[in-house]
Structures are given as structure tokens and as C-alpha cells.
C-alpha positions as CSV (number, residue, x, y, z in Angstrom):
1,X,-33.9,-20.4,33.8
2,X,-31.8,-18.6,36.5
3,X,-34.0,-20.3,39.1
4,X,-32.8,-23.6,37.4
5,X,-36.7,-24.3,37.1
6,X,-37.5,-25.4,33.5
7,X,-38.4,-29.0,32.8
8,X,-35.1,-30.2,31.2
9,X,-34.2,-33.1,31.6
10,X,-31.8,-33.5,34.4
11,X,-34.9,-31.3,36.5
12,X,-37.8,-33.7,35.2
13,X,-35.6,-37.1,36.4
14,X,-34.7,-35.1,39.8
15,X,-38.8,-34.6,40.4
16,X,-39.4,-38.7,39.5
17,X,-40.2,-38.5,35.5
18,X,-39.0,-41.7,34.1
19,X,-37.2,-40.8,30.5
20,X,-36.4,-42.6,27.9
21,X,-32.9,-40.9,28.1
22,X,-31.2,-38.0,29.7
23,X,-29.2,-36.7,26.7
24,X,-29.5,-33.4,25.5
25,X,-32.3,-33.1,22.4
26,X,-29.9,-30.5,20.5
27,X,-26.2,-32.8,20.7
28,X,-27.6,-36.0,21.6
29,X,-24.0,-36.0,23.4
30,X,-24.2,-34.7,26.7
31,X,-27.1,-35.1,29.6
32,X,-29.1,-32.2,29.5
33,X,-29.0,-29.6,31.8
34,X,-29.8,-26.1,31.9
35,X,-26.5,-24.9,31.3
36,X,-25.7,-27.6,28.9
37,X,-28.6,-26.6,27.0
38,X,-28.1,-22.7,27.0
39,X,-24.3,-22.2,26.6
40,X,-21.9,-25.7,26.2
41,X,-24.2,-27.7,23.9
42,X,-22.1,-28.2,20.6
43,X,-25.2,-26.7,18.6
44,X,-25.7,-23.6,21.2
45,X,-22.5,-23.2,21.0
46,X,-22.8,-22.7,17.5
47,X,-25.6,-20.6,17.7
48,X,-23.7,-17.9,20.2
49,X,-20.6,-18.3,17.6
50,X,-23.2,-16.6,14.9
51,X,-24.3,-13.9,17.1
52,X,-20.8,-12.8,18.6
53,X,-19.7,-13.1,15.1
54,X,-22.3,-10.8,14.2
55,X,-21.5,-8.5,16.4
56,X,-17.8,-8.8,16.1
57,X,-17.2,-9.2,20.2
58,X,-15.0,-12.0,21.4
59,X,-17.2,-15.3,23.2
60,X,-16.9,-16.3,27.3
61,X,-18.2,-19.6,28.7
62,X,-19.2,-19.6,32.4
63,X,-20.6,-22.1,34.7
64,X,-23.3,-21.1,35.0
65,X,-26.2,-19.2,33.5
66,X,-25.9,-16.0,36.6
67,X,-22.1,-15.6,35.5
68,X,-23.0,-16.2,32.0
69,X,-25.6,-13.0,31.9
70,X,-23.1,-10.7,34.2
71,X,-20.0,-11.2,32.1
72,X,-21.8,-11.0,28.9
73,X,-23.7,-7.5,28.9
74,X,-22.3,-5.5,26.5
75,X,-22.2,-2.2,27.8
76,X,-20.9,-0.6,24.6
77,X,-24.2,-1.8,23.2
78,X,-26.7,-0.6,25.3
79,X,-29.6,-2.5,26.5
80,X,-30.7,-3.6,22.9
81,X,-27.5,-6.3,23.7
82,X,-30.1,-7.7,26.5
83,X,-32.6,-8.3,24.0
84,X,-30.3,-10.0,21.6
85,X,-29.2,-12.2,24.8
86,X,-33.2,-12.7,25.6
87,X,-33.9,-13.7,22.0
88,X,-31.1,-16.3,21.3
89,X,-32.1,-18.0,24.7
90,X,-35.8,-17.7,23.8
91,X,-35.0,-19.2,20.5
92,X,-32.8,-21.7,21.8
93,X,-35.5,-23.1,23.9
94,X,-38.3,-22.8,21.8
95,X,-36.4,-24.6,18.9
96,X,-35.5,-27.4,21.5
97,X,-39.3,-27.7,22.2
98,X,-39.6,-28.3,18.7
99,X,-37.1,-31.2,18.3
100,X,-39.2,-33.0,20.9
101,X,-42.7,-32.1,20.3
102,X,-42.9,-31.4,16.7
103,X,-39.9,-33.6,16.1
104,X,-38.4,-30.7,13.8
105,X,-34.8,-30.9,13.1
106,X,-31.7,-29.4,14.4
107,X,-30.8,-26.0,12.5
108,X,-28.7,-23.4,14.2
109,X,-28.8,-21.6,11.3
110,X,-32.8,-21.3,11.7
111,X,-32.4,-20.7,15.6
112,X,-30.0,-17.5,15.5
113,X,-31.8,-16.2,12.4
114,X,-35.0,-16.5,13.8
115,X,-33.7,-14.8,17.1
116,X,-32.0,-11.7,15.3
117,X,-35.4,-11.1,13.5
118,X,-37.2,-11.2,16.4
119,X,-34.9,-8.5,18.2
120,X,-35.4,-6.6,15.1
121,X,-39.0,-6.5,15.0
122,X,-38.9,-5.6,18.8
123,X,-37.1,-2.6,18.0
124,X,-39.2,-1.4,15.1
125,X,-42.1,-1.7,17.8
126,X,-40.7,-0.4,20.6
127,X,-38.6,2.4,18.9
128,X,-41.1,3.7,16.1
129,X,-38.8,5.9,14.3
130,X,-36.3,3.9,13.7
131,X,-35.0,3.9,10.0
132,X,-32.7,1.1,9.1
133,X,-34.3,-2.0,7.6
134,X,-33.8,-5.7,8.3
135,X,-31.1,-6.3,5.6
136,X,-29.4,-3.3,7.3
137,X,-29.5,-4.8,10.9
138,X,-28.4,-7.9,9.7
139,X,-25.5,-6.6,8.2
140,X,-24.3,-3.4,10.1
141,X,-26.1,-4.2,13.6
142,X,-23.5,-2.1,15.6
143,X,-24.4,1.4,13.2
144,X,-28.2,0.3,13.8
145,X,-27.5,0.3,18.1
146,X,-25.1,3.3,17.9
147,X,-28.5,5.1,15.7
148,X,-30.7,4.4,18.4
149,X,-28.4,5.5,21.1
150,X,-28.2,8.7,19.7
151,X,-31.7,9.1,19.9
């Protein structure tokens, strides 16, 4: 994604793919790009919205996805905050994929759930020990970072 690599489709019509369109699979608003995709798309837009939300911090946009990754670490968080970023990106792909392949429908909803589970079961994996359950990550995920800190 950094490397501006992934076939989207402003990449695929650079390299000679004919498409039916340009616009963004998500908004069906804007050409998609990269960034678009990622962070300024009305529906990722959305999705970040839940997870700030979630963890009570304030929302930047950047220009791009570099600025994007170095302004947003939160270092009061610890590295579980890069994993939340990883996942939500992941997801947002992933459900984007969807939309064209399986021709699944637009849910936000489904995206940043999806992603906040997925962080969650990477931590029970990685951590072992940790003793909060999903309703409790999902509901107090700055107690459940601040336990693992403390670790």
C-alpha cells in the first residue's frame, strides 16, 4: 500500500487495464485511488469514525497513506494501536474485494467489527494470559491495552 502497488483502480488504468469505470467500489463517488480508498472514501471514512470513536482519540486526514501512519500511532496505546491500524486497513481492503468479486454489499458496520475482532483474537494468541473477554474489549478497549502494558 505505501509502495502505491495494489491493483486499484487508478494503478490498473496507469499499467493499460481497460475498466468499465474508475470510481471507487465503496462511494461509487470518487475515482479510486489508494488514498481514496484507505482514508477519504465517505464509507472509510465512516469506518475510521467507529474506531476513533471507540477509542475516544480525536480523527486526522493526511495526504497520503506515509503521513497518515506517522501522525496516527498512538503512543499512549502501545503497539496494539498498530494492529488496530493493520486490521481496519486489512478489513477495508478485503471487504472492497468482496464488493467486486463476490459482489457483497457495502457495510461499514461489518468492516470495523470484523477488524476489532480480528485484533482481538490476535491478542488472545499472541498474549496467552490475557483475561478480558471480547464483550470487554469491545467495550472498555483502553483498560484492556493499559492490562497488557502492565504486563
Amino acid at each position: 500500500m505505501l509502495r502505491k502497488a495494489l491493483a486499484i483502480k487508478d494503478n490498473l488504468s496507469r499499467r493499460g487495464v481497460v475498466l468499465l469505470n474508475n470510481l471507487c467500489v465503496l462511494c461509487g463517488v470518487e475515482e479510486e485511488s489508494i488514498y481514496h480508498m484507505i482514508f477519504n472514501c465517505k464509507i472509510a471514512w465512516l469506518i475510521w469514525g467507529m474506531c476513533y470513536n471507540w477509542l475516544g482519540v480525536s480523527m486526522t486526514n493526511h495526504y497520503d497513506a506515509k503521513s497518515y501512519f506517522m501522525h496516527n500511532k498512538f503512543p499512549f496505546l502501545n503497539v496494539t494501536s498498530n494492529k488496530i491500524l493493520i486490521a481496519i486497513i486489512g478489513e477495508i481492503w478485503k471487504h472492497r474485494n468482496g464488493c467486486i468479486f463476490k459482489n457483497d454489499r457495502v457495510d461499514h458496520v461489518e468492516v470495523f467489527t470484523i477488524a476489532q475482532m480480528k485484533v482481538w483474537s490476535w491478542l488472545l494468541a499472541k498474549e496467552h494470559v490475557i483475561n478480558f473477554s471480547y464483550s470487554d474489549w469491545c467495550l472498555e478497549p483502553l483498560g484492556c491495552m493499559s492490562y497488557i502494558r502492565k504486563r
